[in-house]
C-alpha positions as CSV (number, residue, x, y, z in Angstrom):
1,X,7.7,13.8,10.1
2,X,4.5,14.7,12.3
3,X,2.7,12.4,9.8
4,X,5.1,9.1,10.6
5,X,4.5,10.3,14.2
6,X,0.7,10.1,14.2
7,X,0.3,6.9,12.2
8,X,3.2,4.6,14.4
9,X,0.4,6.2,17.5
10,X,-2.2,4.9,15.7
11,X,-0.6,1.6,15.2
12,X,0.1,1.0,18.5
13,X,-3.2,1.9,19.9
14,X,-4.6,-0.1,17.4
15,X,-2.0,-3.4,18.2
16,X,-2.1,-2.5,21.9
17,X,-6.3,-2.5,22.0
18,X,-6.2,-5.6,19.8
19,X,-4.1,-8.0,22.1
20,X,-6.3,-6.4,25.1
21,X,-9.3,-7.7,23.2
22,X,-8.3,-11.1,22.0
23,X,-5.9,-12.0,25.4
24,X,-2.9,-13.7,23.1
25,X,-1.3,-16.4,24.7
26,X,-4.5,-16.6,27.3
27,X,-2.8,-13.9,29.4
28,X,-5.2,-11.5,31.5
29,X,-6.5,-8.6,30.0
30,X,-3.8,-6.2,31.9
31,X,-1.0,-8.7,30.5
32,X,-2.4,-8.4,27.1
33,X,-2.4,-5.0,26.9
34,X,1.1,-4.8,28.2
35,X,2.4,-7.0,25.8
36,X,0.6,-5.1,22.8
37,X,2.4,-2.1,24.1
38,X,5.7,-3.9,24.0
39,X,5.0,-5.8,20.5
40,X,4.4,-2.5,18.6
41,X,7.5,-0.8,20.3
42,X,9.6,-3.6,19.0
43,X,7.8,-3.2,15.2
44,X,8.2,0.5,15.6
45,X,11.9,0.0,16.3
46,X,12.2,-2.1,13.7
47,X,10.8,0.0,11.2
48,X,13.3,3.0,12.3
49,X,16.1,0.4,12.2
50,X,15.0,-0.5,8.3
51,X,15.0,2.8,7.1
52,X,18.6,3.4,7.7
53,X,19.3,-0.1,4.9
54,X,20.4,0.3,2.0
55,X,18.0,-0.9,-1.2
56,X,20.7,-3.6,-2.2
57,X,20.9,-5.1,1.6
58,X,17.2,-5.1,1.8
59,X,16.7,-6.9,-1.6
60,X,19.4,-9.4,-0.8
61,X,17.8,-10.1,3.0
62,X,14.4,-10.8,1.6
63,X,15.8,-13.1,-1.0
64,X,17.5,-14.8,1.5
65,X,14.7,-15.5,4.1
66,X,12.7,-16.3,1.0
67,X,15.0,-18.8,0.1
68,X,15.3,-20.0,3.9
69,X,11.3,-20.1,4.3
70,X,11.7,-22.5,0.9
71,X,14.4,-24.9,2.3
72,X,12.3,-25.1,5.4
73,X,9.1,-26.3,3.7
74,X,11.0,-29.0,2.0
75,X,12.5,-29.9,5.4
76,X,9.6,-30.2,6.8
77,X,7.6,-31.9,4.4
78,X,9.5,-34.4,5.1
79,X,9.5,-34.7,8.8
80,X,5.6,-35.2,8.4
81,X,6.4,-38.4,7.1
82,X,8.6,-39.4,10.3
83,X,6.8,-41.1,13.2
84,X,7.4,-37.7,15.3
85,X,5.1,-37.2,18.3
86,X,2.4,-34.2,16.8
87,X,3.8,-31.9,19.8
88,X,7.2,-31.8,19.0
89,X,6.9,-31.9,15.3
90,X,5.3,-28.7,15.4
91,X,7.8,-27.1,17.9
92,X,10.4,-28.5,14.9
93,X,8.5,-26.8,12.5
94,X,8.1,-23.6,13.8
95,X,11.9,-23.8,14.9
96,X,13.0,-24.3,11.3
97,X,11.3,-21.7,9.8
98,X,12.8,-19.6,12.4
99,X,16.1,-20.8,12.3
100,X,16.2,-21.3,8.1
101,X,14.3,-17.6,7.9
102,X,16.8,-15.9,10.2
103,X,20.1,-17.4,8.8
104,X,18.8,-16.5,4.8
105,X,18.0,-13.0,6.0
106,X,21.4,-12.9,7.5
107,X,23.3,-13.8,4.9
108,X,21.0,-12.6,1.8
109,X,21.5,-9.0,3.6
110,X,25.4,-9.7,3.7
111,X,25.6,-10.8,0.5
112,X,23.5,-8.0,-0.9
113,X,25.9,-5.4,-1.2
114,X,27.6,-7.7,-4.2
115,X,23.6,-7.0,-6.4
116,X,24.4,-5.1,-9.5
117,X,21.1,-3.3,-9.2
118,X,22.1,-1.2,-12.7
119,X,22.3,-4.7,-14.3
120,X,17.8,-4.6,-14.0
121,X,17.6,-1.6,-16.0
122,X,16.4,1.5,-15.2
123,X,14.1,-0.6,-12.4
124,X,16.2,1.1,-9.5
125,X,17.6,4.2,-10.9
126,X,18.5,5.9,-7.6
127,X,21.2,2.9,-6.9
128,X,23.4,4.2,-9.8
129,X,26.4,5.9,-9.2
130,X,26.5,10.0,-9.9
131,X,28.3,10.5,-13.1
132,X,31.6,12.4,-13.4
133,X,31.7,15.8,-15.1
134,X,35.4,16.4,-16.2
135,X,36.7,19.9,-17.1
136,X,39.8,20.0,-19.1
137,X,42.1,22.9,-18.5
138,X,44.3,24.3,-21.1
139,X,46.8,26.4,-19.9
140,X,48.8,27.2,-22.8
């Protein structure tokens, strides 16, 4: 536990150092540095929040948002060939991946809880059900 402590520390030092350097979004230096502090909280959140998921939910989400990144290439592969101002085809863009990511992460993670993870062989072992020991009395 003291472990996971020191090395989410690190990684904020490390994230929080990093935007103070390189000033993302040209903000100051203070700004930076505040919103380094802020980005690795969120990750670090995040990370708590993932551990609590179950395998199935997790595998099911990132086959979702990996099918939603896919749909949002092919989507916008084909708004390049549109007469769209360069400005706002790139807010498109980045919108769709967002908006295609989020929604197959969504409902891959839904969804996940109907994987039949024994079905993959022993791959994920620790998904399978305990089995049942039964004990027959005999009372005559």
């Amino acid at each position: 536990m003291l472990e996971m402590i020191v090395v989410r520390l690190i990684f904020a030092i490390v994230l929080t150092v990093t935007a103070y350097y390189f000033q993302p979004f040209g903000l100051p230096k203070l700004f930076s540095a505040i919103y380094g502090v802020i980005a690795s909280a969120a990750i670090i959140l995040f990370e708590a929040r993932l551990r609590k998921v179950s395998l199935k939910r997790l595998i099911g989400a990132a086959i979702g948002s990996t099918l939603g990144f896919f749909a949002a290439t092919m989507i916008s592969s084909m708004l390049i060939k549109t007469s769209i101002e360069p400005r706002t085809l790139s807010f498109l863009q980045i919108s769709l991946f967002l908006l295609m990511g989020y929604v197959g992460l969504v409902s891959g993670a839904n969804k996940g809880d109907m994987l039949n993870l024994s079905a993959l062989g022993g791959l994920f072992g620790g998904e399978r059900p305990a089995k049942r020991s039964y004990k027959i009395l005999d009372t005559s």
